[in-house]
C-alpha positions in Angstrom: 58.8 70.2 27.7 60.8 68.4 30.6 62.2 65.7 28.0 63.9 65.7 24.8 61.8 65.1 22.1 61.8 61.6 20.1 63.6 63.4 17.1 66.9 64.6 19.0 67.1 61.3 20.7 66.9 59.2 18.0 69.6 61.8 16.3 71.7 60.5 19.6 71.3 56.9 18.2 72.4 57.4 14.9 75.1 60.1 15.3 76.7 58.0 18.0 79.9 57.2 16.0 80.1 60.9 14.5 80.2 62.1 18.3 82.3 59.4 19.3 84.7 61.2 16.6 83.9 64.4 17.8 85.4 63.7 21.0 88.6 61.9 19.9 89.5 65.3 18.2 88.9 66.9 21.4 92.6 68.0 22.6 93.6 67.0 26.1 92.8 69.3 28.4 90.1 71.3 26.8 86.9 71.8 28.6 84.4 71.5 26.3 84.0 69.9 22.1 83.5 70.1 19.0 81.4 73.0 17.7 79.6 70.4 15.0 78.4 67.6 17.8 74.5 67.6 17.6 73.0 69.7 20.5 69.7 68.0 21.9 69.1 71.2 24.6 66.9 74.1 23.6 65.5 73.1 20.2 64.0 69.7 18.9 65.7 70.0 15.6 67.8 67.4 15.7 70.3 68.5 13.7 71.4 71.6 15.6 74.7 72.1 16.2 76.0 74.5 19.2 76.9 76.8 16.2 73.6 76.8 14.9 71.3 77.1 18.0 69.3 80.0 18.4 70.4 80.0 21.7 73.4 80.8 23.9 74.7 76.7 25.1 78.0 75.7 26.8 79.1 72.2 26.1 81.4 70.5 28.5 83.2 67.1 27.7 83.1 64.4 30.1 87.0 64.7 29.8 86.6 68.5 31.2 84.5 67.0 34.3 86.6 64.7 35.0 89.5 66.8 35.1 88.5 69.2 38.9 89.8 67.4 41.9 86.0 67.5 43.4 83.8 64.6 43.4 80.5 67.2 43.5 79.3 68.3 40.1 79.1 71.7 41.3 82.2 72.5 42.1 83.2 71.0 38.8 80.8 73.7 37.0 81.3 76.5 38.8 85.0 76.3 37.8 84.4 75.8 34.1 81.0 78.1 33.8 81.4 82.2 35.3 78.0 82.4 35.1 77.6 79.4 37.7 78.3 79.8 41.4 78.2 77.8 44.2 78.6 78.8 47.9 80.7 76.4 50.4 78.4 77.5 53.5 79.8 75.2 56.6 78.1 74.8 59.7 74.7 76.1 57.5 72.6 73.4 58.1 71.5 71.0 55.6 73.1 73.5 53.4 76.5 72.3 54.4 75.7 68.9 52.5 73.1 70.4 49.9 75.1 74.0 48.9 73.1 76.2 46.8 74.3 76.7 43.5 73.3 79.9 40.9 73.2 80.1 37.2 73.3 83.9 36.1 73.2 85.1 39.7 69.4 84.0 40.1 67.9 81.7 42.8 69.2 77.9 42.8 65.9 76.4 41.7 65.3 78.9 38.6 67.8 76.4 36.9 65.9 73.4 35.6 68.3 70.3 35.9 68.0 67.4 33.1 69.7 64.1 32.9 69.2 62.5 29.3 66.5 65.6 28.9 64.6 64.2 31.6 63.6 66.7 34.5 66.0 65.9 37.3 64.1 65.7 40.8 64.8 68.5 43.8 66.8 67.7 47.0 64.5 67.5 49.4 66.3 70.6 51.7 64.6 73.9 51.5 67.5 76.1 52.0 67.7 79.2 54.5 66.4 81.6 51.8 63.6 79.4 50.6 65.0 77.9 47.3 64.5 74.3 46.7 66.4 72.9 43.8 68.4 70.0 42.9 71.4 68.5 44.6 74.3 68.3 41.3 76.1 65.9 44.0 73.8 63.1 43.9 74.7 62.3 40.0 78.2 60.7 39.4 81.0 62.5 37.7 82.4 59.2 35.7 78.8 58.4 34.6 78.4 61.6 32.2 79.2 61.9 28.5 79.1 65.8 28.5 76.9 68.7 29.6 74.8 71.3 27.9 73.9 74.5 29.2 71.5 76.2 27.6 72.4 79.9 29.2 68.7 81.3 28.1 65.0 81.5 29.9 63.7 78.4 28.3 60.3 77.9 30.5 58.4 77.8 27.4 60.1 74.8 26.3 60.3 72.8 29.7 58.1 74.3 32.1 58.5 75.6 35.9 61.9 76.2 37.1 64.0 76.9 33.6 64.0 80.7 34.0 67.9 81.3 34.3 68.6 78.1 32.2 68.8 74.3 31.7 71.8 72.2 32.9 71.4 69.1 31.0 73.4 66.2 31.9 74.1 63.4 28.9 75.2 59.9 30.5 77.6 57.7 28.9 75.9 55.2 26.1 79.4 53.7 25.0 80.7 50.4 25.2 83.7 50.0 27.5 85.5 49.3 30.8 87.0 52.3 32.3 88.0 52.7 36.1 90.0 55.2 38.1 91.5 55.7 41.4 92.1 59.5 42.9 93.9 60.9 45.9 93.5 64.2 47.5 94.7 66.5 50.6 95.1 70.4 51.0 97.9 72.1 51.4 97.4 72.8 55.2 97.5 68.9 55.4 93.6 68.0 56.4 90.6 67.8 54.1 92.4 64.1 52.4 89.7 62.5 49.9 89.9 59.5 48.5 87.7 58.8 45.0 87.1 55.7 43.1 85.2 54.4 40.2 84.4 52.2 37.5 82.3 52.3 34.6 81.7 48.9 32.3 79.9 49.0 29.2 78.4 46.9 26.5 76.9 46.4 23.0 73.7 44.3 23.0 74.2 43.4 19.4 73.8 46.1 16.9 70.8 47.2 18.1 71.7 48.7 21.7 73.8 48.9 24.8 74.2 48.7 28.7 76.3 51.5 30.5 76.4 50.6 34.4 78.6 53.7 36.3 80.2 53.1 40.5 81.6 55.9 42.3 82.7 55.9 46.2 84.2 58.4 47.8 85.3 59.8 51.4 86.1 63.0 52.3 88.0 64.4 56.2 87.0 67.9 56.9 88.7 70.8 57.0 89.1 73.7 59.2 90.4 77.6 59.0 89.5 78.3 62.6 90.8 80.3 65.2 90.0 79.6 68.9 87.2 81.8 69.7 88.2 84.6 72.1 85.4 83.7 74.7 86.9 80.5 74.7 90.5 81.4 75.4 89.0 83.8 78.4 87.0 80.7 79.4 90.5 78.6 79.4 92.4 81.8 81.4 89.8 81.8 84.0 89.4 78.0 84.1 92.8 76.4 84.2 91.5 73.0 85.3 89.8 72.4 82.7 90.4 70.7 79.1 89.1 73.6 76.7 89.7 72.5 73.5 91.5 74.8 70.6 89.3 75.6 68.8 86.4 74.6 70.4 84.5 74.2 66.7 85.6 73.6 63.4 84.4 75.5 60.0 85.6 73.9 57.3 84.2 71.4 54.9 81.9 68.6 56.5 83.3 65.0 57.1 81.5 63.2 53.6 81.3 59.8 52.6 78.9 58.4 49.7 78.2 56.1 47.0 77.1 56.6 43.8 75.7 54.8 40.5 74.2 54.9 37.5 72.9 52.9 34.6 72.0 54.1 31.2 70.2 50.8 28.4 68.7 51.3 25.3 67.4 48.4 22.6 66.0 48.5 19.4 63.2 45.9 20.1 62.4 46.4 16.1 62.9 48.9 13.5 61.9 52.4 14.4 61.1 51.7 18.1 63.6 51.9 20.8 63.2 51.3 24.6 65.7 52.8 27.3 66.1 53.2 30.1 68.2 55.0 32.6 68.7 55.9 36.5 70.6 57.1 38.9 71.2 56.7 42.8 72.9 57.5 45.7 73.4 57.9 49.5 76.0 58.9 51.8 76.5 60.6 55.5 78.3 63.6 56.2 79.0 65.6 60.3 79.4 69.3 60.5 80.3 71.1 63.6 78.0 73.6 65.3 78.6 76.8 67.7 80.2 76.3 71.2 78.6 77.0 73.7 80.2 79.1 76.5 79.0 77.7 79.7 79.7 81.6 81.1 77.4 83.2 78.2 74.8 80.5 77.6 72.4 81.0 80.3 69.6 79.2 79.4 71.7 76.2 79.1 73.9 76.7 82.5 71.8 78.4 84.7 70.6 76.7 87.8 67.1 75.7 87.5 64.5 75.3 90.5 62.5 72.6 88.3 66.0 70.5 88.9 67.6 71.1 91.9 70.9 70.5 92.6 71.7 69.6 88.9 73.7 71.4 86.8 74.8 70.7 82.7 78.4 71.7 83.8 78.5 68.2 85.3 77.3 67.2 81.7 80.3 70.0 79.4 82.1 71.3 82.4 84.2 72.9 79.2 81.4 73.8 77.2 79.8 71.8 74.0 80.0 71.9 70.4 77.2 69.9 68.7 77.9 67.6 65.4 74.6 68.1 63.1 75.1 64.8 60.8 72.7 63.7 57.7 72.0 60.8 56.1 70.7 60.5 52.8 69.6 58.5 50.1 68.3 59.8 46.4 67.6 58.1 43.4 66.0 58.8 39.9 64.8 56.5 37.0 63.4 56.9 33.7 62.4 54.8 30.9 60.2 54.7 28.1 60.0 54.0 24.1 61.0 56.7 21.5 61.1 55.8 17.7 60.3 56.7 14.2 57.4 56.4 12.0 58.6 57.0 8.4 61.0 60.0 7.9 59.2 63.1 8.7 57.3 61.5 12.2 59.0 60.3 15.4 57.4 60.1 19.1 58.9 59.3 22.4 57.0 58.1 25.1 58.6 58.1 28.7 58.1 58.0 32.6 60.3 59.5 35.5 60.3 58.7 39.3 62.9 60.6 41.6 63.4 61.1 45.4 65.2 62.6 47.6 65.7 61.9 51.2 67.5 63.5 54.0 67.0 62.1 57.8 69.1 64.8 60.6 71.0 63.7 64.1 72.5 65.7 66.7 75.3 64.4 68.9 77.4 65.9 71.6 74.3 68.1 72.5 71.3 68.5 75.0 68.0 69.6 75.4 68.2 71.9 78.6 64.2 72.2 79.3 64.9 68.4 80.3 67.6 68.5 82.7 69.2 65.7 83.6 66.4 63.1 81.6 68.3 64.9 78.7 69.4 63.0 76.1 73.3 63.9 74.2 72.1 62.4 70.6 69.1 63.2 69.3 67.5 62.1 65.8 66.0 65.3 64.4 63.3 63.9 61.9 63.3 63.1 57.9 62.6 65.6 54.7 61.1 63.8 51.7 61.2 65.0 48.3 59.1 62.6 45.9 58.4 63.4 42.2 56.8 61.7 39.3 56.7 62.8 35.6 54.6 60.9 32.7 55.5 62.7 29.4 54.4 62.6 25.4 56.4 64.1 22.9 56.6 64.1 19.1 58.1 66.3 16.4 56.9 66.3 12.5 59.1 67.3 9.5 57.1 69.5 7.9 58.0 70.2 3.9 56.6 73.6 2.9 58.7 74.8 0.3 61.9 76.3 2.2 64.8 75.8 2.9 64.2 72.9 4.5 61.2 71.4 5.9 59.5 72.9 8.9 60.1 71.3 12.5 57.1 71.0 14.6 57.2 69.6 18.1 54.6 69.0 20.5 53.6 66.7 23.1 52.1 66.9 26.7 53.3 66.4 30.5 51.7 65.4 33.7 53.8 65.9 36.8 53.2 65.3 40.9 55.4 67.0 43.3 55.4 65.3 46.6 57.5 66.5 49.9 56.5 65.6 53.4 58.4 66.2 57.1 58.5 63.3 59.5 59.2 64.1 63.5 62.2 63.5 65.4 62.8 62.0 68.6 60.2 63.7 71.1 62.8 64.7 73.0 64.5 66.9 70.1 61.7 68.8 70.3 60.0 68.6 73.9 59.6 71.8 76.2 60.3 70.3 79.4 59.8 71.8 82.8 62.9 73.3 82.7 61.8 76.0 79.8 59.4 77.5 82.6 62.5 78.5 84.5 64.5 79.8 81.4 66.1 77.1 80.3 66.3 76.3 76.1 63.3 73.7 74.7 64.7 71.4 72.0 67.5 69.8 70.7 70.0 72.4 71.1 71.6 73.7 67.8 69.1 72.7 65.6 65.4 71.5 67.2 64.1 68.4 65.5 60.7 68.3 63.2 57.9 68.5 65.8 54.5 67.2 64.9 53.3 70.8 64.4 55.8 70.8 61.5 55.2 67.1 60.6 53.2 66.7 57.3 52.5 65.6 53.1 52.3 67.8 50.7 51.5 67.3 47.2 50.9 69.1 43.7 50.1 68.4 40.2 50.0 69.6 37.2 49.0 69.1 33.5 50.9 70.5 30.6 51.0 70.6 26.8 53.3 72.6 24.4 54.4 73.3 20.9 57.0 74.1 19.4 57.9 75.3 16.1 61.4 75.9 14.2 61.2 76.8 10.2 64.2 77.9 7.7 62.5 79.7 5.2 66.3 80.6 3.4 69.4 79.1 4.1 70.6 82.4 5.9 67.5 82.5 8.3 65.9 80.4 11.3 62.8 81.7 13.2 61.9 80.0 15.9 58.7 79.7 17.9 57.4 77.8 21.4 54.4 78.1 23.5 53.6 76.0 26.6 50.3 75.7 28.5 50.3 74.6 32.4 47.6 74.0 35.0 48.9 73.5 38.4 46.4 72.1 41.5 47.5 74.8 44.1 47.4 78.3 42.2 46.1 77.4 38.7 47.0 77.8 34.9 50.0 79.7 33.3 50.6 80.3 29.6 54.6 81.2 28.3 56.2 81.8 24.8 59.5 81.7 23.0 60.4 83.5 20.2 63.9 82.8 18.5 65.5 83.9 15.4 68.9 83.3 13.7 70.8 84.9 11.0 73.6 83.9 9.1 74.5 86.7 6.7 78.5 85.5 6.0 78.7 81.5 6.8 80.9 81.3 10.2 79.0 84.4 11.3 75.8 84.2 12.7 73.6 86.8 14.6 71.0 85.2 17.4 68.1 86.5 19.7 65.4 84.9 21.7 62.8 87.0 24.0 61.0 84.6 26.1 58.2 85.0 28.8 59.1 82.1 32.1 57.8 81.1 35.8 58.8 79.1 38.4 56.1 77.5 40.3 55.9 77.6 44.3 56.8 74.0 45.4 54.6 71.8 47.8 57.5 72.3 50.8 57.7 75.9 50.0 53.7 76.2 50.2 53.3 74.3 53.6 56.6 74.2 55.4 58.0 75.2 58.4 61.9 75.0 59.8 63.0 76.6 63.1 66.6 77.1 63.2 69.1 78.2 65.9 71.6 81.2 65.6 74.8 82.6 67.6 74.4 86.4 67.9 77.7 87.6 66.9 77.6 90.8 69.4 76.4 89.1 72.0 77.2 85.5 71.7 73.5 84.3 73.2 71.3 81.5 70.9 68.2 82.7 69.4 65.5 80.7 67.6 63.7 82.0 64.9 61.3 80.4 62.9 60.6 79.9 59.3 57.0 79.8 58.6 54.5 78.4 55.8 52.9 81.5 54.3 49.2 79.7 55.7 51.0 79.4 59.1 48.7 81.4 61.5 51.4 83.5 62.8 52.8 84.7 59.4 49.3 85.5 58.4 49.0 87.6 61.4 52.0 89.7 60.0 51.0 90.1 56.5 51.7 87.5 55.0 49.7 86.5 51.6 49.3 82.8 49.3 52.4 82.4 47.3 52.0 82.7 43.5 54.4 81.7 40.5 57.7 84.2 39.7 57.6 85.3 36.6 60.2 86.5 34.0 60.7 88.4 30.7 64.6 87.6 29.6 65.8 88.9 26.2 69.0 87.6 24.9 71.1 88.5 22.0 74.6 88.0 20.6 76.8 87.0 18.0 78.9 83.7 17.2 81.6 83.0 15.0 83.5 79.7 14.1 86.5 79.6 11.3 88.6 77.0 9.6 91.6 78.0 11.1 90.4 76.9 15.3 89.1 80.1 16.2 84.9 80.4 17.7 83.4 82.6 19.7 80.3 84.5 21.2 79.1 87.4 22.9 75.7 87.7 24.2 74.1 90.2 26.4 71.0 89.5 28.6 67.9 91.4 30.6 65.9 88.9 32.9 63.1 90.7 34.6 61.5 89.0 37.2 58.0 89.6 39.2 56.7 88.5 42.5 60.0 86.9 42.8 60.0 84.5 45.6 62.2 85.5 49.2 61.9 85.7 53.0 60.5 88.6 54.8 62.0 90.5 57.1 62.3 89.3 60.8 59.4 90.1 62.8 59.1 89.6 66.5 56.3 87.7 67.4 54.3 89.8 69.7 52.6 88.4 72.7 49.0 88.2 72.4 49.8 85.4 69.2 49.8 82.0 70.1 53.5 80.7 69.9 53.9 77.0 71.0 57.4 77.2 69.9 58.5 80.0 71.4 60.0 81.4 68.6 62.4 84.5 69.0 61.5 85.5 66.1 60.1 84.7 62.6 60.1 84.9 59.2 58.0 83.6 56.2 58.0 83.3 52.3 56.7 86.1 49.9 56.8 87.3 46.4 57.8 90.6 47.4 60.2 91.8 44.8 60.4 92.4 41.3 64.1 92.2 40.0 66.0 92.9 37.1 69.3 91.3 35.8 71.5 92.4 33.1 74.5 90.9 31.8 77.0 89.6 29.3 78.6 86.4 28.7 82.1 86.3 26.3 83.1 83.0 24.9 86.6 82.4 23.0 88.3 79.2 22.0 91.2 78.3 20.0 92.7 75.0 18.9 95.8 74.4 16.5 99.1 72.4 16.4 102.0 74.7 17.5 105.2 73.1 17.4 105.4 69.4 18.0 101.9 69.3 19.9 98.2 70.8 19.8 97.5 73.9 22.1 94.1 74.6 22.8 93.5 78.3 24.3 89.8 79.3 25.9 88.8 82.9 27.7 85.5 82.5 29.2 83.8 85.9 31.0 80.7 86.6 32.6 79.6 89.7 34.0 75.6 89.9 35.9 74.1 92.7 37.5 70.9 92.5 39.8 68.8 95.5 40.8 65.9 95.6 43.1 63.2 97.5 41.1 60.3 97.3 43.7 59.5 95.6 47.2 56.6 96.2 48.8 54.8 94.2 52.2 56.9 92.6 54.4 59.7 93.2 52.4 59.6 97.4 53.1 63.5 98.1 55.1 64.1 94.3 54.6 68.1 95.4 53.6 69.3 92.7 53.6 67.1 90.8 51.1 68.0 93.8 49.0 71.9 93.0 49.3 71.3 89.2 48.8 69.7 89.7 45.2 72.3 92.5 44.5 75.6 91.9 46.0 75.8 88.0 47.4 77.6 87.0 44.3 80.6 88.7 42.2 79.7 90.3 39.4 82.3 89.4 37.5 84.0 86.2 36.5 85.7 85.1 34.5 88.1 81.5 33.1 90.8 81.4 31.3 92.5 78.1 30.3 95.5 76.6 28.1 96.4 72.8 27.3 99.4 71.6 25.6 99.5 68.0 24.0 102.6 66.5 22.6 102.2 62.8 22.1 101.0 61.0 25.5 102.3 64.1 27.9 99.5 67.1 28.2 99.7 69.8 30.1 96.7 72.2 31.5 96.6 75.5 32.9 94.0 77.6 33.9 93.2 80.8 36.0 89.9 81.7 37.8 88.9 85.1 38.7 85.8 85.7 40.6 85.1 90.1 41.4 84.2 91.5 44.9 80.9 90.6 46.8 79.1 91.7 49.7 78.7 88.7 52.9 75.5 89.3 55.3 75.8 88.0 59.1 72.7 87.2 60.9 72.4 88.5 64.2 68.7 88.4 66.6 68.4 91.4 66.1 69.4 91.9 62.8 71.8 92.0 59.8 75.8 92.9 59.6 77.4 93.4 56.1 80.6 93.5 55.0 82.5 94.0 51.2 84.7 91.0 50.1 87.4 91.8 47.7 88.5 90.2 43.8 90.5 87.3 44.0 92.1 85.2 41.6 93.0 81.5 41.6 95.3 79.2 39.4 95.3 75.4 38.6 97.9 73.7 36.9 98.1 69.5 35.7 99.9 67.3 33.7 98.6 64.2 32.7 100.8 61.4 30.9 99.4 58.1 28.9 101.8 55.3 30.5 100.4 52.6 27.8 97.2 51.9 25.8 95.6 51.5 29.3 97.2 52.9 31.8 97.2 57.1 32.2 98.1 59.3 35.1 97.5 62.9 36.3 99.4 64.7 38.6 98.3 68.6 39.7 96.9 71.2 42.3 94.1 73.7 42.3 94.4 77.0 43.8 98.4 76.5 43.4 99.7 79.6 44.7 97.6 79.3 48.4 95.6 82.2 47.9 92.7 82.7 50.5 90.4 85.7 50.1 90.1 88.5 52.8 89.0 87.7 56.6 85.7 87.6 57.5 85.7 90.3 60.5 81.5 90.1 61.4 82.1 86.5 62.1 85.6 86.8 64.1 84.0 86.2 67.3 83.3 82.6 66.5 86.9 81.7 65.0 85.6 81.9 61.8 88.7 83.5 59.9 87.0 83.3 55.7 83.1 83.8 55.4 81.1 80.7 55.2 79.3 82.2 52.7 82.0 82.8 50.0 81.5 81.9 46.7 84.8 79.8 46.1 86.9 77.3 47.9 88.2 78.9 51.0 90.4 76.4 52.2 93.5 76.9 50.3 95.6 74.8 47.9 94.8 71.4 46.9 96.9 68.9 45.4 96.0 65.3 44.1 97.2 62.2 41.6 94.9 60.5 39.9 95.6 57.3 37.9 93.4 55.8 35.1 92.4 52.9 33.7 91.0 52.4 29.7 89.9 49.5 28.3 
């Protein structure tokens, strides 16, 4: 189901204070709580603790988000979770503002995002490799009360998309006036942000409240750049000219946006609630692009005969480096009624509306095809990502006899996925009369939504589910799920969930769940289609290549076939501990295999005799091409006690994920580098280790980051380059100090010791010294002081 059920929210309600409590005992510093705070992700019992689960969940404290320097919720995660990645990716596209992010080395949208156990909408970006998932960045650090991640295949339980996990976001329900101001700058002295907040809360009586959340912040870019060599042999040979060094920047994108949130609920009488809760956001961010080299770029400088006399080095006599800038604006609501009908029935009743949108510009660019009609700025056209979720869910307390009475949840979901492409300026996407002579069509860098791309797309689909949990003695739970779902574009899917729990000594429990999943194709990646521009880096000339629909007419001329749902078979098992004395624990070991899993084909050249109005280079389209299988282990260890005059609290957090190819057939046969991007894109180990000292007001928090080696892949027209990445390890260190009852401050850096990962050689040509594509902050130390205010 895509919502909690009406049982564990109405546990929320009532165990308020006792979580409240939870949290105060919470040292300073640690990253995540108590081990008794009622979990509401992955069961609908709603007394489940994370120690009793039957499933593997990670439970962060807003205190622990609040604690990384970054204002996206990414970042925030990928630091606390080694099983959670995300890639920086500059100068990537949309992907520079929407970076993919990976739960157990899997594809970004085989993690199902919740807020309040509501399904959280997608961005509307379809990223280079096809995955379409949603954007952590658009939701408000200051807002949330804590995370759960459920690290288990959980599609059963909440449909398309939960096959690596759930990420489930909790938003703050207390009363309260809390506000904070944040600066931040990078060792190398660019990259300054600047955060603020404020979150006000109140009690509507006894029977409710009203949490409203504000966030702004503003980000300068970075940039680990060298000047590229072709431009310093440009400069050499041009001395008249003002070549500038470096010509183009990679580094994190200029950012600025603002975000809010509100979370309500009211007891309108006894045993019905209503609620409701949203969030929303929009900002605008630039990124650089590749120079171009008016020696090497040809179809840019070259004289034309359809314009005589003109030339673009009137235009860039020193070359031109395009800014690709996005706007965007998202939001997502929910509300509805949950409740309780005597003691063994309760129901919750609720509706969801999300969107994402994302409109492109181009400045400092041309389209060459035009000549001298050319615009420099372009607007390149709008994504739209629209969903819309009405959902039933109830849960019966069953008494048969055991240990205690059976719980029985079911209910029912109806869901429509909208995404649609609007054009760009005509001119970002004419072919003028130039093109004829050789000269590049479009906007160049990235060509704006044409109306051959232009389009709405929807799908919908029906759902019902049960699911069952029984304790037939005190030592054993068994548990048991099984979802139904008819989708409009490729038809019905049935998947199950079975769960057990064993708790031979009390502290020590044993836990396994094998679980059947699928992630259904979305409408954008059914129907659309995305050229792109690349810099070869041998070569240094532009190629287009085109990203096509799997119905486009071209793809189907080069195999390619109707998408169909991925579909997985994950076992997971492990033990947990917890003792009186501070010390819990787990191990779990994993095997998710996955069939028909979605990708890209290789590139093929479009041959001549096919139609090709956009004169692609080349082309690529979506597939379920290759099965996979990952294996894996996650270790979990905490520790809290008083040692000398304060509380120390200790955790070790490791995660090690292994992906194999088993099969590719099609369009994916000698398609390498597909291959390396399931299997070595992303370290296979990780791992956190963190310690926190309190004495009084004054804490202090340590913590190291280790990420293993990883293979980068560089596009090229005419291919692939790889090349092997190294460990590296990273350390964070903070102090915080309470000034009054009111008034707190925290002073720290991340990545204290400098430490940057290996050069990126493949991309050298282009300045670039650290791979866009690494998964970790490449930008060096970052220091910052943050000051707090409590009412």
């Amino acid at each position: 189901m895509n919502s909690l059920t009406a049982c564990a929210l109405v546990a929320l309600q009532f165990a308020a204070p006792a979580v409240a409590a939870a949290q105060e005992m919470t040292p300073a510093g640690s990253e995540g709580v108590e081990g008794d705070m009622i979990i509401v992700t992955g069961t609908r019992d709603a007394r489940r603790t994370q120690f009793d689960t039957l499933a593997p969940i990670d439970v962060l404290s807003g205190k622990a988000i609040d604690n990384s320097v970054s204002n996206d919720l990414s970042d925030t995660l990928a630091q606390l979770l080694p099983s959670f990645n995300v890639q920086r990716l500059p100068a990537a596209d949309g992907q520079a503002f929407v970076r993919p992010a990976t739960l157990r080395g899997l594809s970004p949208d085989q993690t199902l995002v919740l807020v309040n156990g509501k399904r959280y909408h997608r961005s509307a970006l379809l990223g280079t490799r096809g995955a379409q998932a949603a954007d952590l960045a658009t939701i408000p650090n200051l807002a949330i009360k804590r995370i759960e991640v459920l690290r288990d295949g959980a599609s059963a339980q909440y449909g398309s998309d939960a096959i690596a996990g759930v990420i489930n976001i909790i938003l703050d329900d207390q009363p309260g006036m809390t506000a904070f101001g944040q600066y931040s700058s990078y060792y190398e002295g660019d990259g300054q942000s600047y955060q603020t907040g404020g979150q006000g809360g109140v009690a509507l009586g006894d029977r409710g409240t009203l949490v409203f959340t504000g966030e702004f912040s503003k980000s300068d870019a970075t940039s680990r750049t060298r000047q590229r060599p072709d431009a310093e042999a440009f400069q050499a040979a041009n001395p008249d000219l003002d070549v500038p060094n470096p010509v183009q920047r990679w580094g994190q994108p200029d950012l600025r946006s603002v975000r809010g949130a509100v979370n309500a609920d009211y007891e309108i009488v006894d045993g019905a609630t209503v609620y409701a809760f949203g969030t929303v956001g929009s900002g605008e961010g630039v990124t650089d692009f590749n120079w171009r080299n008016p020696v090497g770029t040809g179809n840019v400088y070259n004289p034309s005969t359809a314009f005589p006399g003109f030339s673009f080095n009137s235009l860039y006599p020193a070359g031109f480096t395009q800014r690709f800038g996005t706007k965007y604006d998202d939001f997502q609501t929910a509300g509805g009624v949950r409740g309780a009908a005597g003691d063994a029935f309760t129901y919750d009743l609720s509706a969801a509306l999300g969107r994402s949108r994302i409109n492109y510009n181009m400045s400092e660019s041309l389209n060459a095809s035009l000549g001298p009609d050319s615009p420099t700025s372009f607007y390149l056209g709008r994504l739209m990502q629209r969903e819309f979720n009405l959902n039933a869910d109830f849960v019966y307390r069953l008494p048969l006899g055991m240990a205690e009475p059976a719980n029985i949840a079911f209910g029912a979901e109806r869901r429509k996925e909208t995404y649609a492409i609007r054009p760009g300026d005509p001119a970002s996407y004419a072919i003028g009369p130039g093109a004829a002579t050789g000269l590049a069509p479009n906007s160049n860098g990235f060509p704006g939504f044409s109306p051959l791309s232009a389009g709405e797309w929807s799908q919908t689909s029906y759902a019902g589910y049960v699911d069952v949990e029984v304790r037939p003695v005190e030592m054993l739970t068994l548990g048991a799920a099984g979802r139904y779902e008819d989708f409009s574009a490729f038809g019905d899917t049935f998947n199950y969930k079975l769960s057990a729990r064993l708790e031979p000594v009390t502290g020590v429990a044993l836990r396994a769940t094998y679980s059947t999943g699928f992630r259904a194709p979305t409408p954008a990646q059914l129907n659309a289609l995305t050229t792109s521009q690349g810099l070869d880096t041998t070569t240094l000339q532009i190629f287009n290549t085109g990203r096509l629909s799997p119905s486009d007419p071209i793809a189907i001329a080069l195999g390619a076939k109707p998408l169909t749902p991925e579909k997985s078979r994950t076992l997971t098992a492990g033990l947990t501990f917890q003792s009186d004395f501070g010390l819990t624990g787990s191990i779990d070991v994993y095997q998710i295999k996955l069939r028909d899993r979605f990708g890209q084909s290789r590139t093929f050249a479009v041959p001549a005799d096919l139609p090709n109005p956009q004169r692609f280079t080349a082309v690529t389209y979506f597939t379920n091409d290759f099965d996979t299988r990952t294996r894996g282990v996650d270790v979990v260890l905490a520790y809290a006690r008083d040692v000398g005059p304060g509380k120390a609290d200790i955790s070790l957090a490791y995660n090690y994920n292994q992906t194999r190819v088993t099969s590719g057939t099609g369009a994916s046969i000698g398609n390498e580098t597909q291959r390396v991007l399931f299997e070595d894109r992303l370290p296979k180990h990780n791992g956190t280790a963190s310690l926190g000292y309190t004495i009084g007001r004054f804490g202090l928090q340590g913590r190291a980051r280790y990420y293993g080696a990883w293979t980068d892949v560089s596009g090229n027209a005419t291919g692939e380059v790889f090349q092997r990445f190294g460990s590296m390890v990273m350390f964070d260190l903070s102090a915080s100090l309470q000034l009054n009852d009111h008034l707190s401050i925290r002073a720290g850096a991340e990545n204290i010791f400098d430490t940057y990962p290996d050069e990126a050689t493949n991309q050298a040509v282009r300045g670039l010294i650290y791979s866009r594509n690494a998964p970790y902050d490449t930008d060096g130390g970052q220091y910052y002081v943050r000051l707090g205010i409590t009412f």
